[in-house]
C-alpha positions as CSV (number, residue, x, y, z in Angstrom):
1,X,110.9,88.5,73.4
2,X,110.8,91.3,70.4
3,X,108.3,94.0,71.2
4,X,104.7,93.7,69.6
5,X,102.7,96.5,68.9
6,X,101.1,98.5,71.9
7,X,97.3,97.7,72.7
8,X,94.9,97.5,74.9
9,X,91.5,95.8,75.5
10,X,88.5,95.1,78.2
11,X,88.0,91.9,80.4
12,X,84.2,90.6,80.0
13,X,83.0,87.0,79.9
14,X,80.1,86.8,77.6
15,X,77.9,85.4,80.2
16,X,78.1,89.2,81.5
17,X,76.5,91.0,78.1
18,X,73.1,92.2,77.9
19,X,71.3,89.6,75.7
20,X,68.0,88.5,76.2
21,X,67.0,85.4,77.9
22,X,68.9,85.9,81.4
23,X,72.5,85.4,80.6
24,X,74.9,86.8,77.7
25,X,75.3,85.2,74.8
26,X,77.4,85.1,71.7
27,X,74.9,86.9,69.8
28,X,73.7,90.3,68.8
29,X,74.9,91.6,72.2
30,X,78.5,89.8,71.8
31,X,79.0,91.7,68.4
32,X,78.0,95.0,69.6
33,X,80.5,94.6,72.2
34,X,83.0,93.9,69.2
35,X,81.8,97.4,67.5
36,X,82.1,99.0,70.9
37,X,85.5,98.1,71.3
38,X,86.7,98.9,68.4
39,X,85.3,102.1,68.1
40,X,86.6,102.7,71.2
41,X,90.4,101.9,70.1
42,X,90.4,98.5,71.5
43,X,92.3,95.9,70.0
44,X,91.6,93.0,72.7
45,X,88.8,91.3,74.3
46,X,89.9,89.0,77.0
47,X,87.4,86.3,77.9
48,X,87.3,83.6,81.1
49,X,87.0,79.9,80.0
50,X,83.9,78.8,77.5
51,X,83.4,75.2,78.5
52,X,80.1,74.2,79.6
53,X,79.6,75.0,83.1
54,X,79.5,72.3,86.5
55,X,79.3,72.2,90.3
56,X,79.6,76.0,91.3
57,X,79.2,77.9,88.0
58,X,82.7,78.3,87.5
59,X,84.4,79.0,83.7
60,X,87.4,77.2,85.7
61,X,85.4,73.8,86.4
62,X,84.5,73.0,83.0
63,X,82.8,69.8,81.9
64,X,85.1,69.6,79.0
65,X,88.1,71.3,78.3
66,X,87.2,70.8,74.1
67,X,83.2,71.7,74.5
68,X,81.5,75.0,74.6
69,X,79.0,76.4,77.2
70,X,75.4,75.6,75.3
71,X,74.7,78.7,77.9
72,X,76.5,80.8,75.4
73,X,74.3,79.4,72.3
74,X,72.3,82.2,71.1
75,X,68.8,81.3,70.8
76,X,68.0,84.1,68.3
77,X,70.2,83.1,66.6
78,X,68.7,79.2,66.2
79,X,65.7,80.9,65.8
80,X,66.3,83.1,63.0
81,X,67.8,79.5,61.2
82,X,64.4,77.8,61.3
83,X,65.3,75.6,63.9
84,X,63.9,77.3,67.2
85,X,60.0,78.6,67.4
86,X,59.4,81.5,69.5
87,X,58.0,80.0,72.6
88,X,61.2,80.1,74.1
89,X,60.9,84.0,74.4
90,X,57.8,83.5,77.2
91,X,59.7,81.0,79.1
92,X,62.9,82.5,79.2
93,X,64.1,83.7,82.9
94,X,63.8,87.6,83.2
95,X,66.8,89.7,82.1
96,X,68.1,91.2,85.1
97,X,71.3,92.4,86.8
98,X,72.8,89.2,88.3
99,X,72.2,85.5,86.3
100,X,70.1,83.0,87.6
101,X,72.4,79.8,86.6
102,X,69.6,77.3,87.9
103,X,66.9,79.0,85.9
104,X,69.3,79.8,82.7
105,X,70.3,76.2,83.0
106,X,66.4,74.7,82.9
107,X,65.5,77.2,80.5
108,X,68.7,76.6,77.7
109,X,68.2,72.3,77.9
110,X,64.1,72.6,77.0
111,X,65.4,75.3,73.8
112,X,68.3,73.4,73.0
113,X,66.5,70.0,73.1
114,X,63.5,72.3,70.6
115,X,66.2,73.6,68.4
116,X,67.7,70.2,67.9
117,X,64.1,68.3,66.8
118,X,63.9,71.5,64.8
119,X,67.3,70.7,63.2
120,X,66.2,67.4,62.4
121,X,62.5,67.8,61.0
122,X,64.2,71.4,58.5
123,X,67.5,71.8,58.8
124,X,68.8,72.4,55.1
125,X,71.1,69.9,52.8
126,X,73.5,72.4,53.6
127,X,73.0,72.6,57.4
128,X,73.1,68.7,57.7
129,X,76.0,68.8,56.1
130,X,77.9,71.0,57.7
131,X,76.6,69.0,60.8
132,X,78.3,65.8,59.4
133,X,81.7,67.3,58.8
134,X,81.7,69.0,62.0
135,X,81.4,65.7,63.8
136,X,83.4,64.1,61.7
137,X,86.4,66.8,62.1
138,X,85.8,66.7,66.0
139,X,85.3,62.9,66.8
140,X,88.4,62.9,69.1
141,X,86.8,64.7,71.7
142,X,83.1,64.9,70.8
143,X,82.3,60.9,70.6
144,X,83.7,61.1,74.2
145,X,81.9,64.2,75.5
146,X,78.7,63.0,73.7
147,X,78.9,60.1,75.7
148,X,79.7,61.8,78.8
149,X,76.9,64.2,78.7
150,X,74.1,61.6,77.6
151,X,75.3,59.1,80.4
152,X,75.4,61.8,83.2
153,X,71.2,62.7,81.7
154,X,70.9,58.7,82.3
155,X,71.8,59.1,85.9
156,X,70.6,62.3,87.1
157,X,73.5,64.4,86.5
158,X,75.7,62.0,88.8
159,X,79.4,62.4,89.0
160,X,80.5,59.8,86.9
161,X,82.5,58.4,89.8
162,X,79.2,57.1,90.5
163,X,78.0,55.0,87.1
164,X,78.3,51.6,87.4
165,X,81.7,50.3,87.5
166,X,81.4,49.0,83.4
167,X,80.4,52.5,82.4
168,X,82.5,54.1,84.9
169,X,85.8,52.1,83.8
170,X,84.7,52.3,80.0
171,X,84.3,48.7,79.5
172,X,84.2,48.6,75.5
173,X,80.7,47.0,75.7
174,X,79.5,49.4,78.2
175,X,80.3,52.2,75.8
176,X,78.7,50.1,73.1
177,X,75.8,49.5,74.7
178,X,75.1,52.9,75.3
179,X,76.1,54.0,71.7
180,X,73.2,51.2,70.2
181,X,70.6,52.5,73.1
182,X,70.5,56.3,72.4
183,X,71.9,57.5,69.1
184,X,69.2,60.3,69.5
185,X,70.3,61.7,72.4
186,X,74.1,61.4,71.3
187,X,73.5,63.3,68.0
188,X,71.8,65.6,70.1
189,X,74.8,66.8,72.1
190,X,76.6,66.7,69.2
191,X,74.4,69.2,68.0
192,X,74.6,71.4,70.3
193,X,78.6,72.1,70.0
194,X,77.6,71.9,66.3
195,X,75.6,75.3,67.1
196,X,78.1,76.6,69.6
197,X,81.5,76.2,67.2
198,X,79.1,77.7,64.3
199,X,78.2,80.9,66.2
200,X,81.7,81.5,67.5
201,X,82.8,81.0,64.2
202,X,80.8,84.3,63.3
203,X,81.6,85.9,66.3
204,X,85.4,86.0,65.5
205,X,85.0,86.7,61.4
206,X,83.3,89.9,63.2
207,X,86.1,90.4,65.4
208,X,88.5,89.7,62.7
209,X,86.6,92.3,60.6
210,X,86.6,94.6,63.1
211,X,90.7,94.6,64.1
212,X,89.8,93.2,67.9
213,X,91.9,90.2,68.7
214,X,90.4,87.4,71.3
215,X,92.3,86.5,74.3
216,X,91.2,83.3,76.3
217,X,92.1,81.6,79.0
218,X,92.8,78.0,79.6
219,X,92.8,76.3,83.1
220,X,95.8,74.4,84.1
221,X,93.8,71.9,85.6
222,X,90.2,70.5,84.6
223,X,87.3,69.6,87.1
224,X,87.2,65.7,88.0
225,X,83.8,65.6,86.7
226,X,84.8,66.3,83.4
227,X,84.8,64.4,79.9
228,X,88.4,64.5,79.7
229,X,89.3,62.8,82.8
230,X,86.9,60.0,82.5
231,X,88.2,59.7,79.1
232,X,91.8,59.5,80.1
233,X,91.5,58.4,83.3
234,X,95.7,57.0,82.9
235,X,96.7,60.3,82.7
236,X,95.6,61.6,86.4
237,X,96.1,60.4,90.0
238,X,93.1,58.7,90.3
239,X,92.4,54.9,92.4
240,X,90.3,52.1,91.2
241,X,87.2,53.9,92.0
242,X,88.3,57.0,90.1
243,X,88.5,59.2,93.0
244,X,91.6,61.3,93.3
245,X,94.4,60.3,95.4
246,X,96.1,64.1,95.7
247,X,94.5,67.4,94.2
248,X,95.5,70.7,92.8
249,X,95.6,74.3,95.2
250,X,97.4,77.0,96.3
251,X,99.1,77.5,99.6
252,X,98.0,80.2,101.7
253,X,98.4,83.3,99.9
254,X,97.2,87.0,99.6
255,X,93.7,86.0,99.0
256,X,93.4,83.0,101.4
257,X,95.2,82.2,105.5
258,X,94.4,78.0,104.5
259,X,95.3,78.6,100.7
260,X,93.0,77.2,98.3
261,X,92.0,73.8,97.8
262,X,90.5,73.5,94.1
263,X,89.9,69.9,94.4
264,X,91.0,69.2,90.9
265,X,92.6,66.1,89.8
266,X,96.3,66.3,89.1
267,X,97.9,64.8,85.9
268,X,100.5,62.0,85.9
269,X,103.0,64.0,83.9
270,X,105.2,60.9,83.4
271,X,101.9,59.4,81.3
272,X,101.9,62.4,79.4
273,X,105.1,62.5,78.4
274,X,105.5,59.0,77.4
275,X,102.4,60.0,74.7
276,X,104.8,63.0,73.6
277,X,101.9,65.1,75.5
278,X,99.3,64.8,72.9
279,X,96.4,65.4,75.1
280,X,98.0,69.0,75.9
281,X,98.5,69.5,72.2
282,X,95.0,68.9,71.3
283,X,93.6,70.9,74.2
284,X,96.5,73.8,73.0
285,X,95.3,73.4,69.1
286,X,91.5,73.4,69.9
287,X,92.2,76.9,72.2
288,X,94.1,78.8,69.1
289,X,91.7,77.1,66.8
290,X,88.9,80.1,68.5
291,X,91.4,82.3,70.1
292,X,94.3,84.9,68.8
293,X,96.3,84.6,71.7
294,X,95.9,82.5,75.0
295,X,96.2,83.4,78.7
296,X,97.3,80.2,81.1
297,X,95.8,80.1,84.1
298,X,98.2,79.3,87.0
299,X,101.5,79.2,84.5
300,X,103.8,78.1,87.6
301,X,102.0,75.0,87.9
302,X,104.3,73.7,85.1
303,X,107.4,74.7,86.5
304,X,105.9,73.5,90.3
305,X,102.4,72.7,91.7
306,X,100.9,72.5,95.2
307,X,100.0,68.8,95.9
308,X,97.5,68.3,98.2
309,X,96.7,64.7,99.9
310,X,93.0,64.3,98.6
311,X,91.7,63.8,102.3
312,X,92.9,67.0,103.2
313,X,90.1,69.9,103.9
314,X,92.1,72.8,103.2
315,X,95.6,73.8,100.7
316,X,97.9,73.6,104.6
317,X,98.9,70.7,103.9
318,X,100.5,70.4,100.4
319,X,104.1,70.1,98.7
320,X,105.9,71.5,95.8
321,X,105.9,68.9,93.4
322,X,107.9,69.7,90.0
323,X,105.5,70.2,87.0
324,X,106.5,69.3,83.4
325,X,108.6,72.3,82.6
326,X,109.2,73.5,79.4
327,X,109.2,69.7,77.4
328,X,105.7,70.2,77.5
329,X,105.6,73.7,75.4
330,X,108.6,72.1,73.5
331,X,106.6,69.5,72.1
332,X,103.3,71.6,71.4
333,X,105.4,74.5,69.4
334,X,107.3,71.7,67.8
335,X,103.6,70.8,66.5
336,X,102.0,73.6,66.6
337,X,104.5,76.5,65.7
338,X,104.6,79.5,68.5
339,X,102.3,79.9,70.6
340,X,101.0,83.2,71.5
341,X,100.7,82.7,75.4
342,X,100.3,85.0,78.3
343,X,101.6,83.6,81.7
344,X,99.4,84.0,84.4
345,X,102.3,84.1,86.8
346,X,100.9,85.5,89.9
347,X,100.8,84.0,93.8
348,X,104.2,82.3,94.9
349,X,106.6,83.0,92.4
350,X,109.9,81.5,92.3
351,X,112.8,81.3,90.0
352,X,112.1,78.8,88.3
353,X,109.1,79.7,87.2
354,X,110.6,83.2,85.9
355,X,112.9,81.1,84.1
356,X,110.6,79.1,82.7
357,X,108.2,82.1,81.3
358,X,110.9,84.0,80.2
359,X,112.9,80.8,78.7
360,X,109.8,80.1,76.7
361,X,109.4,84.1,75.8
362,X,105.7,84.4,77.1
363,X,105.0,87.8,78.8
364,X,103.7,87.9,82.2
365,X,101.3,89.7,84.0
366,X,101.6,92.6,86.3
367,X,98.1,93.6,88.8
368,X,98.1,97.5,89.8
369,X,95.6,96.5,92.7
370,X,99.1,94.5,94.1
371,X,101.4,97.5,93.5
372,X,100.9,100.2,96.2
373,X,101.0,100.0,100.4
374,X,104.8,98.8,100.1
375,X,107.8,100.8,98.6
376,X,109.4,101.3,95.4
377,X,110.8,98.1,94.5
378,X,107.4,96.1,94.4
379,X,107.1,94.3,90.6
380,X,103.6,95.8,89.8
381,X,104.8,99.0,90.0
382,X,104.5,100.2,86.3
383,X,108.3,101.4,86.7
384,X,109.4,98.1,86.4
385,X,106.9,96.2,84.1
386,X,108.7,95.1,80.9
387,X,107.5,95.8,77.9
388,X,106.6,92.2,77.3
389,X,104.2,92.2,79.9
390,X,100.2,92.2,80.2
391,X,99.2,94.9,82.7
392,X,95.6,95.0,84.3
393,X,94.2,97.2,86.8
394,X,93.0,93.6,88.1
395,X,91.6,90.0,87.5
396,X,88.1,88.4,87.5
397,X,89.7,87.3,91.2
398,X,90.2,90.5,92.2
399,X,87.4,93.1,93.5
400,X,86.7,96.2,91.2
401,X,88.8,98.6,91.4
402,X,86.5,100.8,93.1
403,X,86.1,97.9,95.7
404,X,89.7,97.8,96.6
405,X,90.3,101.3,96.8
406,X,87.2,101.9,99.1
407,X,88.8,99.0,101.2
408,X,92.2,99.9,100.8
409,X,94.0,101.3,104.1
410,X,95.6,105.2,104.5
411,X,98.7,103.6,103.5
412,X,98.1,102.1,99.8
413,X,95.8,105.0,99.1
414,X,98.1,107.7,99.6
415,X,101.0,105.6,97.6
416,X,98.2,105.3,95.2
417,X,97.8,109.5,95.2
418,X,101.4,110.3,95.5
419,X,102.5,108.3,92.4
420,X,99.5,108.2,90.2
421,X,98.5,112.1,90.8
422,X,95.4,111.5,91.6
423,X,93.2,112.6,94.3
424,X,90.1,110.8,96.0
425,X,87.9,111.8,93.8
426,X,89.0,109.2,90.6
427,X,91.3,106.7,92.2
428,X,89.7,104.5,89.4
429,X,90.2,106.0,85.7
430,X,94.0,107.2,87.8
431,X,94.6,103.7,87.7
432,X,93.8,102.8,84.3
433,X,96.0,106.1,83.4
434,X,98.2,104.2,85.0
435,X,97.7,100.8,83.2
436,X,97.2,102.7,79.9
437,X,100.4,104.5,80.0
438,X,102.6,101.6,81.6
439,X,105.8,100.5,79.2
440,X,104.1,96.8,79.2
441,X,102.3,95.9,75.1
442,X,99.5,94.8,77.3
443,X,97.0,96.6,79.0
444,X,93.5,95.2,80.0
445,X,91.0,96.4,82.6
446,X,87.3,94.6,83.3
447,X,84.8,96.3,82.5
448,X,83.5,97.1,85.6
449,X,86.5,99.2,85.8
450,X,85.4,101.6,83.2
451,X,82.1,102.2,85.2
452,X,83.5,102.4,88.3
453,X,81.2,100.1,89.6
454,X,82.1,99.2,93.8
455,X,82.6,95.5,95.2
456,X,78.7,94.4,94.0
457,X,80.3,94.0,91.0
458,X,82.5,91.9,91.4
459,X,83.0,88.6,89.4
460,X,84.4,86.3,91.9
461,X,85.5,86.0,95.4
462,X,88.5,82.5,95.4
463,X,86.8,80.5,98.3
464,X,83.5,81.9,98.5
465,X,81.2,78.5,97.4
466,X,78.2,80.9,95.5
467,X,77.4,84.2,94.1
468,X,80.3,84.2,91.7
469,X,80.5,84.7,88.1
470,X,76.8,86.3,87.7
471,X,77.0,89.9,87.1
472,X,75.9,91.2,84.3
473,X,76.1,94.8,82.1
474,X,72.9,96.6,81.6
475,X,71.6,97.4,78.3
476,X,72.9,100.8,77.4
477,X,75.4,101.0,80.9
478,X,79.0,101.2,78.6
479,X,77.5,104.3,77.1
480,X,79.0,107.2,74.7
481,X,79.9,109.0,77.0
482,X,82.6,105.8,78.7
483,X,83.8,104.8,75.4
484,X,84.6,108.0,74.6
485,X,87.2,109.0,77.8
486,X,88.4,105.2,77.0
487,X,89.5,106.1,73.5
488,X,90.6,109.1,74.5
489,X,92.7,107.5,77.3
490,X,94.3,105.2,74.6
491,X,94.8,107.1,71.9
492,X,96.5,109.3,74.9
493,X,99.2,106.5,75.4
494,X,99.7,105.0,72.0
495,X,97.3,102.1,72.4
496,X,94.9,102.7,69.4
């Protein structure tokens, strides 16, 4: 791969800005984040999954692998439209350091359910419109997702393994029935990706404006419960009942003794391929539709994945099964043109899933919370990272950096202060030196990072059921003052 320009950028999901109402948003908040970057010499803003959340809270366990997060709707925004009175404002869950997903949740369905009557009873010629064409453009995934959100409303948020067995099965006049009973409550959920797509759409003009590029992130699996597997229900490992026969994990690994067991259903790659993988393109072309460049979760998945018997309680007891290799990015560049991807290529890595990535050209990533405790030769070292390569001091999976260091042994942190050249008293900005001045194009850190916030900051824990994904930044925490050594920092090591 030819070497792109250097840059670097901050990890943040926008659930984690400071917006009113309990949880970030993509307003106001999301484009001051834009500014700070920039001004800060950022050119990236990496971002977990947007789908709208399920069972646990977890960007990675979307409801649709097409939709956005209504979460992420900003209601200022559908308020300064017309659409939205202020009475939202006096309901809304306090602002506070950690979200409250089961009071966000409550709160967003009564305003979004206001802001669509709203819609209806003064939404401009224009705004209708727009509305029309939207739906129109996106009827390959909404109609579906529509459906899917109204009929899990109709029984009480239900998995739809449990619908009756013409809905569940999509019996055409089960899906017609349901179409000629609540056209309402369809256009509604149509309307609120209508209002999603339309303020992301001004989020990244801004970010285009501004010179920051968006990086996402796309699951390699989606959750069982999802629009798009009781939509395609042929193209998983699913029995009559549409339960699944064997699911996707991780064998035991650095962050787990029993591995992980994610639970997700795994696709029938055979299926796929006989449809020249046209779901995976349409997923592929809806994610660079909103994003500048793509990170794919658990990349060695499509070289090999862990297949776990579905009655199994832990990852233990899984196999390598081959994935789809590269026919599957073969056939989405051949319709899509490159693809600017990064490989999430971490865990159990083996050759063919080097070959793969590098075959296909896509850098990989390197995690300085993996590199020190061992000797010279480990990857993560910076010495060895390529220069097509995304460095971070670590992931959303990972603790802060201040949290590993304070739980790091005598070992890792004196490999940390002999090659960094750093003493105890900033083992945290020594290791974004270190990102920041690595030889890889890439570097990223979270944004805890630049605070040098300890383990209560920390996004998620793999395993842990609850209490992930909820912290948040304070208003006026990334200060002056932060921005200012970050700037400094890259224009330092040729970043800006």
């Amino acid at each position: 791969m030819a070497r792109t320009t250097r840059r670097s950028g901050i990890l943040l999901h926008p659930t984690s800005l400071p917006s009113p109402g309990g949880i970030g948003t993509l307003g106001a908040a999301a484009l001051a984040f834009i500014d700070q970057l920039a001004e800060a010499g950022q050119r990236c803003w990496q971002l977990l999954p947007l789908g709208p959340l399920s069972y646990g809270n977890s960007p990675y366990a979307a409801t649709s692998a097409f939709a956005g997060s209504p979460l992420l709707i900003d209601l200022e925004a559908l308020e300064a439209a017309g659409w939205l009175g202020g009475a939202w404002r006096d309901t809304a869950p306090p602002d506070a350091a950690r979200v409250d997903f089961v009071a966000v949740m409550a709160h967003r369905r009564a305003a979004l359910a206001a802001a669509f009557e709203g819609f209806e009873a003064s939404g401009s010629a224009a705004d209708h419109a727009a509305f029309a064409a939207f739906c129109q453009a996106e009827a390959a995934w909404l109609d579906d997702y529509a459906r899917f959100v109204v009929a899990s409303e109709l029984h009480d948020l239900r998995a739809w393994t449990e619908w009756p067995e013409p809905l569940r099965l999509r019996h055409p006049e089960a899906l017609a029935a349901l179409d000629a009973a609540h056209p309402q409550a369809l256009r509604r959920a149509r309307f609120v990706q209508f209002a999603f797509a339309r303020q992301w759409s001004a989020l990244r003009e801004h970010a285009r404006a501004r010179g920051v590029e968006l990086i996402g992130d796309i699951p390699i699996f989606v959750a069982l419960n999802s629009a798009d597997v009781w939509a395609n229900q042929a193209l998983f490992y699913l029995d009559a009942a549409g339960q699944p026969t064997v699911v996707a994990g991780v064998p035991p690994d650095y962050f787990s003794e029993t591995g992980q067991r994610w639970g997700n259903p795994l696709y029938r790659w055979d299926r796929h391929a006989e449809t020249g993988f046209a779901w995976w393109i349409a997923r592929l072309r809806q994610a660079f539709a909103c994003f500048d460049t793509v990170r794919v979760d658990h990349f060695r998945g499509f070289a090999g994945y862990w297949e776990i018997p579905a009655a199994c309680p832990t990852a233990v007891d899984g196999r390598w099964v081959p994935g789809p290799g590269r026919a599957l990015f073969d056939a989405a560049e051949a319709a899509l043109g490159a693809l600017p991807v990064i490989a999430e290529d971490l865990g159990e890595i083996t050759p063919d899933v080097e070959a793969l990535r590098d075959d296909l050209g896509y850098p990989g990533m390197k995690i300085l919370h993996f590199a020190f405790g061992g000797d010279a030769g480990n990857p993560h070292l910076p010495h060895h990272h390529p220069f097509a390569a995304a460095v971070y001091t670590g992931t959303h999976d990972n603790d802060t950096t201040r949290g590993w260091y304070d739980a790091a042994d005598d070992n890792a942190r004196a490999h940390l202060w002999r090659y960094a050249r750093v003493g105890q008293e900033d083992p945290v900005w020594g290791l974004l030196a270190l990102a920041w001045s690595s030889p890889a194009d890439l570097a990223v850190a979270p944004a805890q990072d630049l605070l040098g916030l300890g383990a209560e900051a920390r996004m998620n824990v793999p395993g842990r059921p609850d209490g992930n994904w909820e912290w948040r930044l304070l208003p006026g925490q990334l200060d002056e003052a932060t921005l200012a050594r970050l700037r400094d920092l890259t224009t330092l090591y040729g970043r800006s």
